[in-house]
N, C-alpha and C positions, 0 to 999 in steps of 0.2 A: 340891413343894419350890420354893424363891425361894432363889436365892443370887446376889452379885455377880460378874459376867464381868468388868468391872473399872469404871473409877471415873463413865463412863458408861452402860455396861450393866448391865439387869438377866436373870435369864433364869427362868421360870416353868415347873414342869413339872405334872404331874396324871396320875391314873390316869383311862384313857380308859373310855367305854362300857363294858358288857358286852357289845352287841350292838347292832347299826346303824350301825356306822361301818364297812360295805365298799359304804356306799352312793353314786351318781357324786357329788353334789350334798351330800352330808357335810361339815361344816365344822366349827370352833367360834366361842364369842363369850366376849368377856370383860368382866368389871366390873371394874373400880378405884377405890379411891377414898382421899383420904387421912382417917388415922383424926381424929375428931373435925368433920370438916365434912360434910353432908345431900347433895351433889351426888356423883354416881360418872359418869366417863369410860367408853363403850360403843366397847370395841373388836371391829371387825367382819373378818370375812374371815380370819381365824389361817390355816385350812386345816386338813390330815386329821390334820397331828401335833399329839400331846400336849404341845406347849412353844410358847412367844414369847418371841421380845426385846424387853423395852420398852427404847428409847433416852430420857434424858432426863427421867430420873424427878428429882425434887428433891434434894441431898442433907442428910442431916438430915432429913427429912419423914418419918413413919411410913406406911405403905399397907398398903391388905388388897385381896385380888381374892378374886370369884367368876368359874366358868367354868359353859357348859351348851353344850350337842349340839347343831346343828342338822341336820336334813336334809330332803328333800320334802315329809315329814310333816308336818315344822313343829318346833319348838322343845321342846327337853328341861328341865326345870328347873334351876334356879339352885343349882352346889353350895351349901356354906355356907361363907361369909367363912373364907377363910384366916386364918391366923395370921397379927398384925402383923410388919411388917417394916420395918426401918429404913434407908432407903438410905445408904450410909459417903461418908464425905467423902472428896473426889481427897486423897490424901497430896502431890502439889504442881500448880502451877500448871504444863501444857505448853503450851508457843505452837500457834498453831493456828489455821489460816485461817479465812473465813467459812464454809466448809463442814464447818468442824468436824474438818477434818485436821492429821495432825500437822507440822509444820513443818519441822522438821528434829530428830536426836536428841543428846540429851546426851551431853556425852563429856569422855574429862580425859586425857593423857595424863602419865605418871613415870618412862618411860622413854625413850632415845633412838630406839629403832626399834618401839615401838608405842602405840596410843592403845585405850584402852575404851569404846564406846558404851555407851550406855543410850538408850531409846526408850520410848513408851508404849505396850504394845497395843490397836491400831485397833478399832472396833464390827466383828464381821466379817458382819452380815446372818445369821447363822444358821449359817454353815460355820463350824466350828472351824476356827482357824489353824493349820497343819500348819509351818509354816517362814515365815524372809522371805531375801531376798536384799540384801544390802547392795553399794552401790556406793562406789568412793573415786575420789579424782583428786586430782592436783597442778592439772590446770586443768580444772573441771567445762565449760568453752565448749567443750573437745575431747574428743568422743564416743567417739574412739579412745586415749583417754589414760587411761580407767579401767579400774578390775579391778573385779570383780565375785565376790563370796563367796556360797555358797548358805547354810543354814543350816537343816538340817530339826529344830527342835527351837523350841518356842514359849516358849521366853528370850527377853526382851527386852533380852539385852549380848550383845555380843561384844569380843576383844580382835584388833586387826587387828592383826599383825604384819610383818616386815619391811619395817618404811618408811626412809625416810631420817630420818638426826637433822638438829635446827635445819629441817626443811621446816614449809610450811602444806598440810595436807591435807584437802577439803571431801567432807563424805561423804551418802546419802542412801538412804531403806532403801522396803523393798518389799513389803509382806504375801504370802506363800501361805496356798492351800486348795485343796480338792476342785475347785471350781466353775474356779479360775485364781489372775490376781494379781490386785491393787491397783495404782492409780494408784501413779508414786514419791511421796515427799513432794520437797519442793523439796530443793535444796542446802542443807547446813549453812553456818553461816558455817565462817571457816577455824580448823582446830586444831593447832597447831602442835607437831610433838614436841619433845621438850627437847633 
């Protein structure tokens, strides 16, 4: 199965082996390639699960992968070419440093004591996102002047509420998973309620 995780991720799964994969040195390998061009991409080391995230696929480009077994033995054969897939275009443009994070998140407020985020969901390496933790501040340089909201659910909005009207409020959000968290993103600029 290929579906998109979101407008950077893809995620790849497969039905494993029948046998040989409780072996130590078990891995898998995969082909990709886009359709119409003779060269395919060898990705090595996946590991014992039946999935990977490819980051950075093109969008708009069509792709097919094959996948095959490895172990001490030596190398299983090449399933056959999946079905084309078409990687979907980002529905918009988010800011986003050199490392490809997010910058800060969207937000609008229309009321006087609360504002709505919106945010992109981050590549998460393989752990599903379980929550993020959003932070707010009247002055993000003072570490004790913020609140802090959890948020165990992988929406990417929230509406903060109870702020003051006529303030600037700068806010910054924070992935959960299994593994831990995420880096914050930086400070938003400022969003003022009405």
């Amino acid at each position: 199965a290929i579906k998109p995780h979101n407008a950077w991720c893809t995620f790849v799964t497969w039905v494993p082996p029948a046998d040989g994969s409780d072996h130590d040195e078990f891995t898998y390998e995969m082909n990709l390639r886009i359709v119409g061009e003779e060269n395919s991409l060898l990705v090595t080391g996946i590991g014992q699960e039946p999935q990977v995230q490819l980051n950075g696929l093109e969008s708009g480009k069509t792709y097919e992968f094959q996948v095959r077994a490895c172990n001490a033995m030596g190398s299983g054969e090449w399933s056959h070419w999946s079905d084309s897939y078409v990687v979907p275009h980002p529905l918009q443009i988010v800011p986003r440093n050199d490392y490809g994070e997010l910058i800060e998140p969207l937000s609008s407020s229309e009321c006087p004591h609360s504002i709505k985020l919106e945010w992109d969901e981050p590549c998460s390496q393989g752990a599903p996102i379980i929550g993020y933790r959003i932070q707010y501040s009247l002055d993000p340089s003072d570490e004790g002047a913020s609140e802090t909201i959890t948020s165990l659910h992988r929406r990417t909005n929230l509406v903060v509420s109870d702020l003051k009207p006529s303030h600037l409020y700068f806010f910054r959000v924070q992935a959960l998973n299994e593994v831990g968290c995420s880096e914050w993103t930086t400070w938003s600029d400022g969003i003022a309620t009405k």
